[in-house]
N, C-alpha and C positions, 0 to 999 in steps of 0.2 A: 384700703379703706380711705373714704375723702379724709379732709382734716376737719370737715366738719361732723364728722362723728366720734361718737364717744361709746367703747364696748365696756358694758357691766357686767359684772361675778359676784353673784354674793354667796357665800357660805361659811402671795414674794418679796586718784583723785586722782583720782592718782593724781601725785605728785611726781611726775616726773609721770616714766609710761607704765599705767599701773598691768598689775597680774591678778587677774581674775583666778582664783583659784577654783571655783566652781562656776557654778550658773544663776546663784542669788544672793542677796544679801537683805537679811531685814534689817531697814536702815531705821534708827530711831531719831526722829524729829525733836528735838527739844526743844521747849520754853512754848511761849504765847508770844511774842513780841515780834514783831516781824513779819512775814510772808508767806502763808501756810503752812505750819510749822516751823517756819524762818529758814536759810538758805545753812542750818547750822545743822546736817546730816552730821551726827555724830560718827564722829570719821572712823573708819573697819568699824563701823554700829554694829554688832553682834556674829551671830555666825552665817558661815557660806552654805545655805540651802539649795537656793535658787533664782537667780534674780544677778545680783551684779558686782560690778566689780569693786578693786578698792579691797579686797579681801585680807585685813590684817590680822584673822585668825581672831579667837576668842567672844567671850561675850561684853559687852560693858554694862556701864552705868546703865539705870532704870531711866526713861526718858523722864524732866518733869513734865508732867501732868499737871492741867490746870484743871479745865471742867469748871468753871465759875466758881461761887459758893455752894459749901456741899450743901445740901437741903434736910441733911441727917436722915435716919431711918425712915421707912414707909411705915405707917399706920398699919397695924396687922389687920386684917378680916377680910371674908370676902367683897369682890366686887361685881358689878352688872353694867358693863359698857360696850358701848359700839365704837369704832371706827372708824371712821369713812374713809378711805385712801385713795386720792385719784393720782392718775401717771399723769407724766407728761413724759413724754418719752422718742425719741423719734420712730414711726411709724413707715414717713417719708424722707425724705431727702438724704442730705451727704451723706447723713450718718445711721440711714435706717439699719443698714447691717446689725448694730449696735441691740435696734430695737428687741427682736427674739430674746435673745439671751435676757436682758435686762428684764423683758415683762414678763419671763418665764420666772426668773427669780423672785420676783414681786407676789406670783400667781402662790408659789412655791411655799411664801411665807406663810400666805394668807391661807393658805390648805393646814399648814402645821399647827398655826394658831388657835383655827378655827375647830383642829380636831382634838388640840388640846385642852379645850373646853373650860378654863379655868377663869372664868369670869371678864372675858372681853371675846368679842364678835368682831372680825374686820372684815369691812364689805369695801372691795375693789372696786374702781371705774377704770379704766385704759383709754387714755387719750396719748393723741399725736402730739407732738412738739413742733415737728417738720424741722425745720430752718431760718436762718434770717430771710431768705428769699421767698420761698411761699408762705410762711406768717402762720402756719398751720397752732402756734401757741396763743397767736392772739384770740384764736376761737376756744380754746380748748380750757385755755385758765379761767376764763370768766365765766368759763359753763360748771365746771368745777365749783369753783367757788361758792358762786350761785347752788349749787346742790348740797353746800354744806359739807364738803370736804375737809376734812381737820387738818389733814397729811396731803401734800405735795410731792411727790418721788418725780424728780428731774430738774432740768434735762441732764441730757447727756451733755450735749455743747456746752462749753463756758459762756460761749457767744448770744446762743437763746437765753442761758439761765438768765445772763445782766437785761437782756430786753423785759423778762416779768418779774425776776426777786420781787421789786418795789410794792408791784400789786399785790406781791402773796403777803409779804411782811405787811400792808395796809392791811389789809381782811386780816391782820392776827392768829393766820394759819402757819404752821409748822411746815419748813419747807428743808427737804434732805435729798439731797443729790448722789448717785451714786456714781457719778462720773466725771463730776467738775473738775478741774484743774491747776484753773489760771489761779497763780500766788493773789492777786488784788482781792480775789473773794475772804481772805481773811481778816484787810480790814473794811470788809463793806459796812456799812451802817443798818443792821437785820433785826436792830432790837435783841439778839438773841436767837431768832426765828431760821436763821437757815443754819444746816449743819452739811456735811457731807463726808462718805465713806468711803474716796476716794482720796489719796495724797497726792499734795500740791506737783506741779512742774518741776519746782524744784528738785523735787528727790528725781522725777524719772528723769530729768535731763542732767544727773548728776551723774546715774549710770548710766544712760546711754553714749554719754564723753568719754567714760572712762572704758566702757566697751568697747571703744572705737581705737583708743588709744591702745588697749592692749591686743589688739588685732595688728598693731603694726601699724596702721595709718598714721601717717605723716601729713598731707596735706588732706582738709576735707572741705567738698562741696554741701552747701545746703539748699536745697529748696522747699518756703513753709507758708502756710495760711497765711498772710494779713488779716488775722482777728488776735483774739484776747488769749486766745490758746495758742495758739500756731505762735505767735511775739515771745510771747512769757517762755516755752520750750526752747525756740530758737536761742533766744538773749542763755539759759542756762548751760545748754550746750553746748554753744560758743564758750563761755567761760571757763565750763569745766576742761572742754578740750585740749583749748588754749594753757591753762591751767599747767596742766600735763604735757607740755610742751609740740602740742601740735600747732599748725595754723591752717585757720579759715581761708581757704585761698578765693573764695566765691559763697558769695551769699544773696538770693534771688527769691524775692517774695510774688506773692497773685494774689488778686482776691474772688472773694468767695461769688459762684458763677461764670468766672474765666473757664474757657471750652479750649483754650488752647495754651502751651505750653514753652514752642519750641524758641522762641527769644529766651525764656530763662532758661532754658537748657541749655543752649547755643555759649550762652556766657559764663553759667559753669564747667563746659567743656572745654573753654579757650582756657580757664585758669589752671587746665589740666588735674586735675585731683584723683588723688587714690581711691579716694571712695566718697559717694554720696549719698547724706540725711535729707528721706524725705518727711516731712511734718507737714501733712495734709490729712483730709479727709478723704471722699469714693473719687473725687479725684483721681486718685491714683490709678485706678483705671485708664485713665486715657492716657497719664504720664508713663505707665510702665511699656506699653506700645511705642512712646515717643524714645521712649530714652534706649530701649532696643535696637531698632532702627538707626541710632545715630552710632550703633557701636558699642555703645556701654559696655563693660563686664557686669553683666546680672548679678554675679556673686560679690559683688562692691556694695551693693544696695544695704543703706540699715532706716528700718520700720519703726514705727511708733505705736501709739495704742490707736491713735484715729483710723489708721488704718492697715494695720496689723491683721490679717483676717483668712480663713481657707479661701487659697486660689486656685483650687485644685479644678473645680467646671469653669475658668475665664482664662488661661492662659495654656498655650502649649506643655507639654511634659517638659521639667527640667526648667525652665523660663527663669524663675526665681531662688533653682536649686544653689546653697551656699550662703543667700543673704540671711540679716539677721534681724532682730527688733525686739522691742521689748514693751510690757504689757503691767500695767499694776495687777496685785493680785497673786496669793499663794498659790500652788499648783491642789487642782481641787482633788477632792477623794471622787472613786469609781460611783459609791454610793450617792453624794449628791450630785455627779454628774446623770448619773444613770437616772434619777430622780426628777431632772431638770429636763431630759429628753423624751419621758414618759407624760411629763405633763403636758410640756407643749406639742408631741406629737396628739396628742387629747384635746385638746385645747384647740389646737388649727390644722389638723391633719399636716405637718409640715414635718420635717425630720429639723431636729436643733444643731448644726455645724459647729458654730462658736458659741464659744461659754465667755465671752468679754466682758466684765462689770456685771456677771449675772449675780457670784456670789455677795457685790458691794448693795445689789438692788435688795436680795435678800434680809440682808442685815438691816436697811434703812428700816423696812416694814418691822422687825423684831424688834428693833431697837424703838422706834416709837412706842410698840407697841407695849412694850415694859415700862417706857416711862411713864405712859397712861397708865399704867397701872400703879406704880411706884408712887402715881399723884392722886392714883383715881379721881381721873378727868382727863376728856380728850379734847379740851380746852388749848389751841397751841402754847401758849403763852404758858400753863400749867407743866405741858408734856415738855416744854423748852427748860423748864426748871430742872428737870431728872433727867435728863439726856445725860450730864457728864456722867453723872453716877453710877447708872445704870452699864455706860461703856465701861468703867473701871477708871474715868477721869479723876474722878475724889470718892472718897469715904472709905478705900480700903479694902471692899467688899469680898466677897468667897468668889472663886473664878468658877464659872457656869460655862457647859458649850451648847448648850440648848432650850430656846423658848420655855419647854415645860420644866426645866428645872430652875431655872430663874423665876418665872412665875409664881413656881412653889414658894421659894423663897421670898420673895416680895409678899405674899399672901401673909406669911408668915411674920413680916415684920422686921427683914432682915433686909442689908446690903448686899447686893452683886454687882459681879465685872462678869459681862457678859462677851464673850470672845466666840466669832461666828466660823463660819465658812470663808470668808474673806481676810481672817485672822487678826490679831487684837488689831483693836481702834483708838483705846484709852484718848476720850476726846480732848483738846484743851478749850480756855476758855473763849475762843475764838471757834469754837464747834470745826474745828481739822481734826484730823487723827496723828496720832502722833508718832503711831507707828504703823508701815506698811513694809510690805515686799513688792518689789520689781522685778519682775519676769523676764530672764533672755531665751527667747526663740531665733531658731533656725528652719531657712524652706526646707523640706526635701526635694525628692526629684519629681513629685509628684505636687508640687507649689502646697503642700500644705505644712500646718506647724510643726513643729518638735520641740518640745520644753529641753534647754539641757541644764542634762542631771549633771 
């Protein structure tokens, strides 16, 4: 699809060298002050699910939570509201991979909402994002806007989000990202008006250090984006590694549209390294052929969420068997995945691969879609008011795992902490989540994922 179109639906530390004991950890973010939930991962933050390392057993403290001021209870009665919701989402460029999953979970929401009938209507648009290079946002946010759009779902990029936040927060529209990253979005100046369901850098570059570290690496090479994402990853990686007493032996950035690689390969291979982070986006495509060719051990390789993804139709059998990466996001149930694949096989005759950021896109739409309700009004600046709440950031509320039981609740008069598919959010008053899980995968032989259990 061009970028100048837009599709409609109306009816989604180790300290020292740590030991992972399993394959996750939900790390709890605490406080508001600082860097997307500040760089203060509440150390062995809870228990080993899935996700990362750092594993010191047990549960802790409750993160604080901020969420603004609470707004107190919602007015009981029914309501009769629309919401308009458009995407921005990458359709095109680096990161279109990204896009399926993301608009499937968007589609997803707006199927559940809409069937749960409980007095709000969300009517979808689906636009492109693209990239900074083909600008596909610059058409797509002011068509949006212009159509009265309450809700903003994107982007994915940190990079595109900072090229239009300003616009959206101008127009006093509600903007929720399901995949932003870079720490600096926490203290942007938003009014209130953006939020997002993804956790900061911070945390995933906290685990993927200490991932690295308790694999045995000793010396590690990096090669990552020069943008807002790619920096912000980098800088925590390095720390945490470092941290844990490995060293950076080589560190090689590109930026965004470099078609070629093999000078920064060339200078991480002289620093000789045990293993190397890539922090890129589709990129990786043409890197993973460079860096083959020069010899590499494939199974040295560790992934990110940019570009984490089935490589099973792009590269030989085996190619990527043994590396690793890691992914925000709980490991989802068969049911919403199976849910997720049904629609958009409906939707685009396409089969859905990856589910990356689908269940964060989902919850953006639920989660608006309760505060509009909680304020009855789909006024941004209204629906910005109930967002904490509604996550479980303040007032206390009964925990809810489903649109129509929150609904109910809110109809009723009552507080909720709504806890989705992408697992609690509890937002603070900087609209981060305060709690996430970080996913570690492994290729098989066959280049595709494996979550380990």
């Amino acid at each position: 699809m061009s970028s100048s179109t837009l599709r409609k639906r109306t009816s989604v530390t180790a300290r020292g060298i740590a030991v992972l004991a399993a394959s996750s950890l939900i790390l709890a973010a605490c406080g508001g002050d600082g860097d997307d939930g500040d760089d203060e991962t509440t150390d062995g933050a809870s228990e080993t699910t899935d996700d990362t390392g750092d594993a010191t057993g047990g549960a802790t403290d409750a993160p604080v939570a901020g969420g603004g001021e609470d707004p107190g209870a919602p007015e009981a009665g029914d309501r009769d509201l629309t919401l308009k919701v458009g995407t921005v989402l990458p359709q095109t460029g680096a990161l279109a991979f990204l896009g399926p999953p993301e608009e499937a979970g968007v589609l997803l929401a707006e199927k559940h909402i809409n069937e749960a009938d409980l007095g709000i209507t969300v009517e979808v648009t689906l636009g492109d994002s693209g990239d900074p290079d083909n600008r596909a946002y610059a058409t797509t946010v002011p068509q949006l806007l212009n159509a009265d759009n309450k809700v903003i779902v994107g982007a994915a990029s940190s990079g595109v989000s900072k090229l239009f936040i300003d616009e959206v927060v101008a127009a006093e529209t509600l903007m929720i990202s399901p995949a932003n990253t870079a720490p600096e979005f926490t203290t942007w100046p938003d009014n209130n008006l953006y939020w997002r369901t993804a956790p900061s850098d911070l945390l995933q570059g906290e685990v993927l250090g200490n991932l690295v570290a308790s694999d045995g690496v000793v010396n590690l090479g990096i090669l990552y984006l020069n943008d807002a994402y790619g920096t912000g990853l980098e800088a925590q990686l390095t720390e945490t590694f470092t941290a844990a007493n490995g060293t950076v032996v080589a560190t090689e950035s590109y930026n965004a549209g470099d078609t070629t690689f093999d000078a920064q390969i060339s200078t991480i291979l002289a620093a000789d390294p045990d293993a190397i982070a890539l922090i890129t986006f589709e990129e990786i495509k043409t890197i993973i052929p460079a860096l083959e060719s020069a010899g590499v051990d494939m199974s040295s390789l560790y992934f990110v969420d940019g570009n984490i993804a089935d490589y099973s139709a792009d590269f030989d059998p085996g190619t990527l068997e043994g590396s690793k990466g890691t992914q925000p996001g709980p490991d989802l149930g068969d049911d919403f995945r199976n849910e997720l694949i049904d629609l958009w096989q409906d939707h685009s005759g396409e089969e859905l691969k990856d589910f990356n950021y689908a269940a964060e896109s989902y919850d953006a739409v639920i989660l608006a879609a309760l505060a509009a309700l909680a304020g009855n009004s789909v006024d941004g600046p209204d629906m910005a008011t109930w967002m904490g709440q509604v996550s479980g950031g303040t007032g206390g509320g009964e925990k809810v795992t489903t649109f129509e039981d929150a609904a109910n609740a809110i109809i009723a008069g009552e507080i909720t902490d709504y806890d989705g598919p992408s697992g609690p959010i509890t937002f603070d008053e900087n609209g981060d989540p305060t709690e996430a899980t970080i996913g570690i995968f492994q290729y098989d032989e066959n280049n595709s994922l494996v979550r380990q259990n």
